[in-house]
Jmol script that loads the backbone (N, CA, C; Angstrom):
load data "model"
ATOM      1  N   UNK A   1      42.277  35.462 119.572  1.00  0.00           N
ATOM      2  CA  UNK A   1      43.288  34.784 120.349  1.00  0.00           C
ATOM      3  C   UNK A   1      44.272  34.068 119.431  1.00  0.00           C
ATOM      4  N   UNK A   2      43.981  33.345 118.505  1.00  0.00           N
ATOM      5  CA  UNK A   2      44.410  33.060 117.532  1.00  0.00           C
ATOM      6  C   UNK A   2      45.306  33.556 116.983  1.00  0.00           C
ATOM      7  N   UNK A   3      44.982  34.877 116.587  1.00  0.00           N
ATOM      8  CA  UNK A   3      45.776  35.845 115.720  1.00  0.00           C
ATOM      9  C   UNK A   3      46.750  36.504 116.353  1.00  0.00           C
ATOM     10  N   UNK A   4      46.515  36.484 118.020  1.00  0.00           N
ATOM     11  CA  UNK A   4      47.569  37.022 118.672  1.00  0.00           C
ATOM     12  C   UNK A   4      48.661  36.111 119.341  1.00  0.00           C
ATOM     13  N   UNK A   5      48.574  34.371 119.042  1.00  0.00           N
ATOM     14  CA  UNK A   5      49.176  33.603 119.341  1.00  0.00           C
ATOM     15  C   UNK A   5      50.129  33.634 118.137  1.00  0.00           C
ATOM     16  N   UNK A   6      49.509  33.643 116.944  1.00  0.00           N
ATOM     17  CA  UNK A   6      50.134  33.953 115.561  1.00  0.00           C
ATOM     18  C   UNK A   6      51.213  34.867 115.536  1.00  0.00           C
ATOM     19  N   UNK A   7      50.933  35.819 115.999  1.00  0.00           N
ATOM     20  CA  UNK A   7      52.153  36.576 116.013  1.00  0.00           C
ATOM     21  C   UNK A   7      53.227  36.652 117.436  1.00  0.00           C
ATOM     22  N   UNK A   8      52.745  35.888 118.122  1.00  0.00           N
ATOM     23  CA  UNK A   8      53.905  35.441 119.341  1.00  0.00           C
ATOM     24  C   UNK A   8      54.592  34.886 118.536  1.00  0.00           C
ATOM     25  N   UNK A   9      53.734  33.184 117.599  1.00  0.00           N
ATOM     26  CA  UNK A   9      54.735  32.407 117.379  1.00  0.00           C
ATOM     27  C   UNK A   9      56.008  33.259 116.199  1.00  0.00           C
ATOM     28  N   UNK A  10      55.627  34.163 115.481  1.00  0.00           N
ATOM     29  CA  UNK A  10      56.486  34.891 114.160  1.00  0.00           C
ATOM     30  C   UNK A  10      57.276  35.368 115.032  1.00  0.00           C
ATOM     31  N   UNK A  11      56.792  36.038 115.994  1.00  0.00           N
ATOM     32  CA  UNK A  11      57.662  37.180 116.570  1.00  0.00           C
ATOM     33  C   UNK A  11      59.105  36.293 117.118  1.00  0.00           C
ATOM     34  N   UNK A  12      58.811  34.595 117.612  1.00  0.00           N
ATOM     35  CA  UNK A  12      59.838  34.140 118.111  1.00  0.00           C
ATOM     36  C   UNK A  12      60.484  33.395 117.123  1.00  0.00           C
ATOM     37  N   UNK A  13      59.998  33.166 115.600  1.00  0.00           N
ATOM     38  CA  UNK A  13      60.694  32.300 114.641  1.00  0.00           C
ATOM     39  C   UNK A  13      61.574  33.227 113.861  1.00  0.00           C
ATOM     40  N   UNK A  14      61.153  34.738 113.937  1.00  0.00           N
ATOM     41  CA  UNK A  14      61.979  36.359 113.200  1.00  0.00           C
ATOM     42  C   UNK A  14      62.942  36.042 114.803  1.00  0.00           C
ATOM     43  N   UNK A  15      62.776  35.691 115.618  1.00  0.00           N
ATOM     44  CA  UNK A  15      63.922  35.898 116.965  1.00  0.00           C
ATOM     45  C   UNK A  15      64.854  35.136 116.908  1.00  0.00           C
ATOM     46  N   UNK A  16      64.370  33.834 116.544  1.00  0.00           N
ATOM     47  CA  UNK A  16      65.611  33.005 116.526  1.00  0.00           C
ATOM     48  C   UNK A  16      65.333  32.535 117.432  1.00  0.00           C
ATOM     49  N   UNK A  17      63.871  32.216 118.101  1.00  0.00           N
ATOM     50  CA  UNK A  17      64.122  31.359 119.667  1.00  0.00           C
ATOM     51  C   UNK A  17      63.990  29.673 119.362  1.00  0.00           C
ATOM     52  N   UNK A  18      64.349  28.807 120.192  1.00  0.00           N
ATOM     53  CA  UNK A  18      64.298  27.457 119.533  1.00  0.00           C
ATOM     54  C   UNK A  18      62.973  27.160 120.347  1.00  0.00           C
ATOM     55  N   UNK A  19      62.261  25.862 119.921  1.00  0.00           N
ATOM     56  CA  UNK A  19      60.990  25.222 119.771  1.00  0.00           C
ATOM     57  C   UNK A  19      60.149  25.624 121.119  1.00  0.00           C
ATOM     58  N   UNK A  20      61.187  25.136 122.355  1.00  0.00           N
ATOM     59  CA  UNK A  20      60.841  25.194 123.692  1.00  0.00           C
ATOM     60  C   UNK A  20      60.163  26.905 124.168  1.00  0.00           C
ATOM     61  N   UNK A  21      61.544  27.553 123.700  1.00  0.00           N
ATOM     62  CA  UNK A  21      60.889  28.638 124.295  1.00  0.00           C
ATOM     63  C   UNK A  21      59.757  29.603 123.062  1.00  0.00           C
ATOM     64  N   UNK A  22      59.647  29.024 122.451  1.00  0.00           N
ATOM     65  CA  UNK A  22      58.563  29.571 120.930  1.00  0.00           C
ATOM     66  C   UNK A  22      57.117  28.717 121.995  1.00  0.00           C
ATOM     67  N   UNK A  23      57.535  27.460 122.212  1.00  0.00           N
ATOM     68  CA  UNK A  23      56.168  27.243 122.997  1.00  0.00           C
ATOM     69  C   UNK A  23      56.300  27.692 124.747  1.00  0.00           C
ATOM     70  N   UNK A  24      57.451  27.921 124.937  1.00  0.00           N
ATOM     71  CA  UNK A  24      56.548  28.841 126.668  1.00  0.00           C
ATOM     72  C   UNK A  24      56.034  30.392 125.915  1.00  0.00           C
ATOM     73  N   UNK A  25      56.280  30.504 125.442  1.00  0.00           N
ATOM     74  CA  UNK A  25      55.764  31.761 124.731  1.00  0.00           C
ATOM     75  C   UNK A  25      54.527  31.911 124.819  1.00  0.00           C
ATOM     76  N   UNK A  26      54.074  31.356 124.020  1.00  0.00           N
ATOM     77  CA  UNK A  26      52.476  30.967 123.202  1.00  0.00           C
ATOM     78  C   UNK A  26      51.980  30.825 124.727  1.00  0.00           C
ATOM     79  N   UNK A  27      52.441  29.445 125.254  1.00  0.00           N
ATOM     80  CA  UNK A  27      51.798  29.217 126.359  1.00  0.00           C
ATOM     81  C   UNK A  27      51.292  30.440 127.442  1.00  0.00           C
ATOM     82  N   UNK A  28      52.262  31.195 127.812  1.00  0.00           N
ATOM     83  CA  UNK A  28      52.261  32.186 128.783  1.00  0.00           C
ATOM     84  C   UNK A  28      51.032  32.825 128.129  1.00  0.00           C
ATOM     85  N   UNK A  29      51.350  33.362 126.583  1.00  0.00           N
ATOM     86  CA  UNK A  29      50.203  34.090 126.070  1.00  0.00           C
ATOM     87  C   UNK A  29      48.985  33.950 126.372  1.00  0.00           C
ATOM     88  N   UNK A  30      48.319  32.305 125.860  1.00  0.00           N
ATOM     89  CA  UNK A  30      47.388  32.023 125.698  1.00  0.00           C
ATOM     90  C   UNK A  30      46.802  32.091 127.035  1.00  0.00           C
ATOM     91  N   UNK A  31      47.047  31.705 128.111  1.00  0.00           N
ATOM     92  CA  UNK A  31      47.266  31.968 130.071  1.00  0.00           C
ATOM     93  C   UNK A  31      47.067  33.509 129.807  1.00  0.00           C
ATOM     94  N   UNK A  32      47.803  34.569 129.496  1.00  0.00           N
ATOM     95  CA  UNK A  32      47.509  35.963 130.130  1.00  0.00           C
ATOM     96  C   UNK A  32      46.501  36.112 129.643  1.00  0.00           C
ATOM     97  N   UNK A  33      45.724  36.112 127.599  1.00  0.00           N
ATOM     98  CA  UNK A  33      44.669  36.194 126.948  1.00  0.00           C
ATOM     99  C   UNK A  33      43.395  36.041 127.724  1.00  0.00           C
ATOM    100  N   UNK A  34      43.691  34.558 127.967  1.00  0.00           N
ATOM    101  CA  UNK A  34      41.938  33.621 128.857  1.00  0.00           C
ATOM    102  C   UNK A  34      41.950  34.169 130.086  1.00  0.00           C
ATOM    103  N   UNK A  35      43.069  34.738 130.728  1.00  0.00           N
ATOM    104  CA  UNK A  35      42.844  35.179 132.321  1.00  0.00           C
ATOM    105  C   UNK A  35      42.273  36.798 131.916  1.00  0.00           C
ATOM    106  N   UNK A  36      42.581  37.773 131.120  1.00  0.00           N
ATOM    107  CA  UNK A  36      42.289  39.283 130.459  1.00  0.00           C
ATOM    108  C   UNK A  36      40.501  38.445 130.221  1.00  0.00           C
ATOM    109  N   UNK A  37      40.664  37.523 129.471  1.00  0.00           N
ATOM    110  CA  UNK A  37      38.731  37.200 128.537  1.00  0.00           C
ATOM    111  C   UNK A  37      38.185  37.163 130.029  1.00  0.00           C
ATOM    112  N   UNK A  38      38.364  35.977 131.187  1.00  0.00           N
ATOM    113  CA  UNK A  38      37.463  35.748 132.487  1.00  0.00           C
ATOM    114  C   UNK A  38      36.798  37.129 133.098  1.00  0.00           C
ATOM    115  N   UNK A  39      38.629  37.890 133.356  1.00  0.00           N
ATOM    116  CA  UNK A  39      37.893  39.268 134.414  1.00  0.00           C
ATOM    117  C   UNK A  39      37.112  40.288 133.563  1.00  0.00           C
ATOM    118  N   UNK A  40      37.345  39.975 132.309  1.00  0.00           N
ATOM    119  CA  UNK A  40      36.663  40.907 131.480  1.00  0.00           C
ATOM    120  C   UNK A  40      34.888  40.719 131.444  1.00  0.00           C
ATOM    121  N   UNK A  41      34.797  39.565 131.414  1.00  0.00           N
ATOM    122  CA  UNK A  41      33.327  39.027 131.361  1.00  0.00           C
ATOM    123  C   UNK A  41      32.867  38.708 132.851  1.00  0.00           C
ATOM    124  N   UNK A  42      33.351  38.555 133.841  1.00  0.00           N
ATOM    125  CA  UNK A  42      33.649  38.648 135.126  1.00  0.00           C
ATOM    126  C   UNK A  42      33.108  40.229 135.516  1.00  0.00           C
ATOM    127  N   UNK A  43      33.837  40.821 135.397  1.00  0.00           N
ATOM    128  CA  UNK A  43      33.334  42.726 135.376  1.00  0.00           C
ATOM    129  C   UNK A  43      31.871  42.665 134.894  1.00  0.00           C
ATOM    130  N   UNK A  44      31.998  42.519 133.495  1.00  0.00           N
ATOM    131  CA  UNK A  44      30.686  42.888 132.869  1.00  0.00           C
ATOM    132  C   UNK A  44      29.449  42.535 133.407  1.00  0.00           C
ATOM    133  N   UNK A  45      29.528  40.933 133.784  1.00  0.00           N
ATOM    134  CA  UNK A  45      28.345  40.260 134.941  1.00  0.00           C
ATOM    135  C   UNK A  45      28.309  40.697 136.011  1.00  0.00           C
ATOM    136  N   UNK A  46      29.298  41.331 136.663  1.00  0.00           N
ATOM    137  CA  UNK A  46      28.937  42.360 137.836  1.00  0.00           C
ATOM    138  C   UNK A  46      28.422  43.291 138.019  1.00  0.00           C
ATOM    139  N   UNK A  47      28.874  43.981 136.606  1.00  0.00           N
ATOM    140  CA  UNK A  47      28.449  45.043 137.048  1.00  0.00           C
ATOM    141  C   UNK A  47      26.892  45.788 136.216  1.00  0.00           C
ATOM    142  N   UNK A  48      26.681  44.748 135.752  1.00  0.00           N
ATOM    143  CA  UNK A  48      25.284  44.856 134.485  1.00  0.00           C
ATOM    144  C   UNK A  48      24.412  45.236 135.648  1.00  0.00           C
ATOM    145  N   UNK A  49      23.309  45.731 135.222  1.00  0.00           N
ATOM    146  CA  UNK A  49      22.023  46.086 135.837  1.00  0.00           C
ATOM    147  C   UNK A  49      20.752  44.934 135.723  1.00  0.00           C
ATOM    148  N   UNK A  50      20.439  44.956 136.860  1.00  0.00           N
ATOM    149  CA  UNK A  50      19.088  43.451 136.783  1.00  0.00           C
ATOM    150  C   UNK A  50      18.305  44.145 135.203  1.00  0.00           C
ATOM    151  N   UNK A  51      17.823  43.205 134.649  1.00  0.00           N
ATOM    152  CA  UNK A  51      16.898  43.432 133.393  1.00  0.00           C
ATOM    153  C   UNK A  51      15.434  43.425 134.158  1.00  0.00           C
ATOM    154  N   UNK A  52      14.189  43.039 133.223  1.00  0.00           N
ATOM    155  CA  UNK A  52      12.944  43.186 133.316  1.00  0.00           C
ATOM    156  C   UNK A  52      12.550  42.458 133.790  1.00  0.00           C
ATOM    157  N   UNK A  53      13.512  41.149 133.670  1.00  0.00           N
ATOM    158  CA  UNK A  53      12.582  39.757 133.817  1.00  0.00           C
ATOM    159  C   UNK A  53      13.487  39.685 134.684  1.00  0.00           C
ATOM    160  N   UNK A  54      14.640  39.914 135.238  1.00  0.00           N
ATOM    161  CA  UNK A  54      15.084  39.585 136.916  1.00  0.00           C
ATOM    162  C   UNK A  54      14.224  40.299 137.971  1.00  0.00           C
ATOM    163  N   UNK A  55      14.027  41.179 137.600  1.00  0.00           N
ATOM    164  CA  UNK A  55      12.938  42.255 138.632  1.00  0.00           C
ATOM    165  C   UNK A  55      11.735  41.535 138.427  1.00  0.00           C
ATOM    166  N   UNK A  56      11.140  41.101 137.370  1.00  0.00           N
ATOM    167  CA  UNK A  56      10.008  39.937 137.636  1.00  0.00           C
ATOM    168  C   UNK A  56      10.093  38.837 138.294  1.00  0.00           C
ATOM    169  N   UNK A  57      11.322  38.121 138.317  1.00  0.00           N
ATOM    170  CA  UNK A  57      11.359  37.137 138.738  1.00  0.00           C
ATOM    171  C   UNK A  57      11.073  37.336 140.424  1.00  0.00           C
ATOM    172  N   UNK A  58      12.024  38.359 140.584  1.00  0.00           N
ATOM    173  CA  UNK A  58      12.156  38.580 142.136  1.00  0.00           C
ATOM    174  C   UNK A  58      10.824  39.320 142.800  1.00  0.00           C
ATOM    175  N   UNK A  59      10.196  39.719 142.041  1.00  0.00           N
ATOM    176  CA  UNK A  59       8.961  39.881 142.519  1.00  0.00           C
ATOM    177  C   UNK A  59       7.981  38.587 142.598  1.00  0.00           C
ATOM    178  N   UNK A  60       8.081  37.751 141.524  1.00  0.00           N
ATOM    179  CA  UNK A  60       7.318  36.455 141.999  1.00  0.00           C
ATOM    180  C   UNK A  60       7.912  35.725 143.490  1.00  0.00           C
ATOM    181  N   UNK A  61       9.091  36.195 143.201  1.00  0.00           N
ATOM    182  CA  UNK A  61       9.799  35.422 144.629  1.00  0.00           C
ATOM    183  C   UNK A  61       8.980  35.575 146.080  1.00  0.00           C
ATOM    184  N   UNK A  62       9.060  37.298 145.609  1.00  0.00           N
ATOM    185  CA  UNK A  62       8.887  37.638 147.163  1.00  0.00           C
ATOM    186  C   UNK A  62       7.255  37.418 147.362  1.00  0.00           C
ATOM    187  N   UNK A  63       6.364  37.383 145.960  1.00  0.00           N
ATOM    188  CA  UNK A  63       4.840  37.222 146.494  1.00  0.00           C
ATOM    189  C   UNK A  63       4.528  35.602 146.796  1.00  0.00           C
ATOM    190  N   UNK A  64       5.201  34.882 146.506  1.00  0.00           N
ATOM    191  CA  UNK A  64       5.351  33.492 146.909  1.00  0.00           C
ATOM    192  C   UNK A  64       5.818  32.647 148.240  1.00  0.00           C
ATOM    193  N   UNK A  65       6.517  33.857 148.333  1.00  0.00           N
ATOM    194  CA  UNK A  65       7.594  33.405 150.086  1.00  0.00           C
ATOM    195  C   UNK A  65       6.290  33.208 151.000  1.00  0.00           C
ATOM    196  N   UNK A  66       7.482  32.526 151.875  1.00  0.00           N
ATOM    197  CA  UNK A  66       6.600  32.790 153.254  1.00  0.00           C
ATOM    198  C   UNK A  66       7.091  33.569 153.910  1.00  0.00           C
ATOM    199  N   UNK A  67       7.633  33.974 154.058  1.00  0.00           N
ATOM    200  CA  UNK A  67       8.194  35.120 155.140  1.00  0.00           C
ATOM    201  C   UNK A  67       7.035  36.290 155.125  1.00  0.00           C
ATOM    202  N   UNK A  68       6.974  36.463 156.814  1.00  0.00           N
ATOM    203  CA  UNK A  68       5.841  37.311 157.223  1.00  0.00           C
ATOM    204  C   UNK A  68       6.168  38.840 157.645  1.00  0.00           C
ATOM    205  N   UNK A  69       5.854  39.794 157.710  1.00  0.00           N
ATOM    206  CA  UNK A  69       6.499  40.997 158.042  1.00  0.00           C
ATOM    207  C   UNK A  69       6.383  40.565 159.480  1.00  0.00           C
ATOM    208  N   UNK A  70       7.425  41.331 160.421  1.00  0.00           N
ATOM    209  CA  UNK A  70       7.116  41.579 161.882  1.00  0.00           C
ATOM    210  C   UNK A  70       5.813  41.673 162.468  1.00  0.00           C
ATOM    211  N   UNK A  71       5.275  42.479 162.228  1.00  0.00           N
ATOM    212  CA  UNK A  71       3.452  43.015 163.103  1.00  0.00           C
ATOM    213  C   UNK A  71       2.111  41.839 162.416  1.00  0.00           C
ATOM    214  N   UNK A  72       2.704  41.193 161.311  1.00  0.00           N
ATOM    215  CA  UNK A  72       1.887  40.201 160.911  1.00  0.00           C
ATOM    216  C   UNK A  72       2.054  38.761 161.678  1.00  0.00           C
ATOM    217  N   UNK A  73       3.025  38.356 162.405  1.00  0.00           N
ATOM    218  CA  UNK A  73       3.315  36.957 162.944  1.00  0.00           C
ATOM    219  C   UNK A  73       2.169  36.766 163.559  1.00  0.00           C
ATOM    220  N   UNK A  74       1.677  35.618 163.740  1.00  0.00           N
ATOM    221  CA  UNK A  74       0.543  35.003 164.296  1.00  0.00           C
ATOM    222  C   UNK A  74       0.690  34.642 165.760  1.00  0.00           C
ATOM    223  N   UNK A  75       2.063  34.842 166.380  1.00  0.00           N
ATOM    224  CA  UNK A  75       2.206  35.075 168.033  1.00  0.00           C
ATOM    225  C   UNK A  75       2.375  36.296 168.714  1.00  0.00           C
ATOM    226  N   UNK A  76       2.652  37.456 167.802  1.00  0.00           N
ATOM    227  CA  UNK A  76       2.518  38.907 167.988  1.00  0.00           C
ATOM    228  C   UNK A  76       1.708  39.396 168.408  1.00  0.00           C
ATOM    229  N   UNK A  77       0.583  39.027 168.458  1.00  0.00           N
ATOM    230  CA  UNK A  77      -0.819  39.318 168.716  1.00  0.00           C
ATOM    231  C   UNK A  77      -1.449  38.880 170.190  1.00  0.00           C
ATOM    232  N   UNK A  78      -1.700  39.244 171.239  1.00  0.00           N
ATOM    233  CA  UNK A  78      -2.195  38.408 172.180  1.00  0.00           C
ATOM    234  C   UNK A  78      -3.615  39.319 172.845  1.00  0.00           C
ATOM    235  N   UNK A  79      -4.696  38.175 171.975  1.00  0.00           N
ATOM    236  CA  UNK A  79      -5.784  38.331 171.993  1.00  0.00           C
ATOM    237  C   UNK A  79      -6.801  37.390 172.671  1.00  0.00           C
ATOM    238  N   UNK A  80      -7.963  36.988 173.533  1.00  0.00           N
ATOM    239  CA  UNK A  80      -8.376  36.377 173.948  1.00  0.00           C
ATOM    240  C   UNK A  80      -9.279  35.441 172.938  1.00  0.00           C
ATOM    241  N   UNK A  81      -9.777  34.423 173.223  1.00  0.00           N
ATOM    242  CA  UNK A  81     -10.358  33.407 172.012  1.00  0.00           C
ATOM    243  C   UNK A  81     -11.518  33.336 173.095  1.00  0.00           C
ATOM    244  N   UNK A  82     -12.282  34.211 173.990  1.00  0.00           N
ATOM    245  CA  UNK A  82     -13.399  34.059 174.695  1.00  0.00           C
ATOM    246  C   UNK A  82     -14.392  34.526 173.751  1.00  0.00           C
TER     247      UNK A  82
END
end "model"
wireframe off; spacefill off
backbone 0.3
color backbone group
């Protein structure tokens, strides 16, 4: 980022632009750069695949829950207690 702010700023001091617009320059840059870095790493976390230990995790999840299947509920059943 650096290096490409570097050469905004040359590109506008070889231009002849004065101070102000040498810094909306940079500025705009450094704004399009970090907004390109977000969706870039943004994408990548989307679109990655769960690893070993997310699929572990989510398996501890689900053997921990309470949630009951349908045919298991404990009012599903209507049985006599004679």
């Amino acid at each position: 980022m650096i290096f490409a702010l570097a050469i905004v700023v040359s590109w506008s001091w070889i231009d002849g632009a004065s101070l102000g617009t040498t810094l909306l320059r940079v500025v705009i840059c450094a704004v399009v750069i970090q907004a390109g870095y977000f969706a870039l790493v943004y994408a990548m976390i989307a679109r990655s695949a769960p690893t070993p230990a997310d699929r572990l995790r989510e398996a501890e999840r689900k053997l921990s829950s309470t949630d009951v299947a349908e045919g298991e509920k404990l009012g599903s059943a209507r049985r006599s207690v004679h």
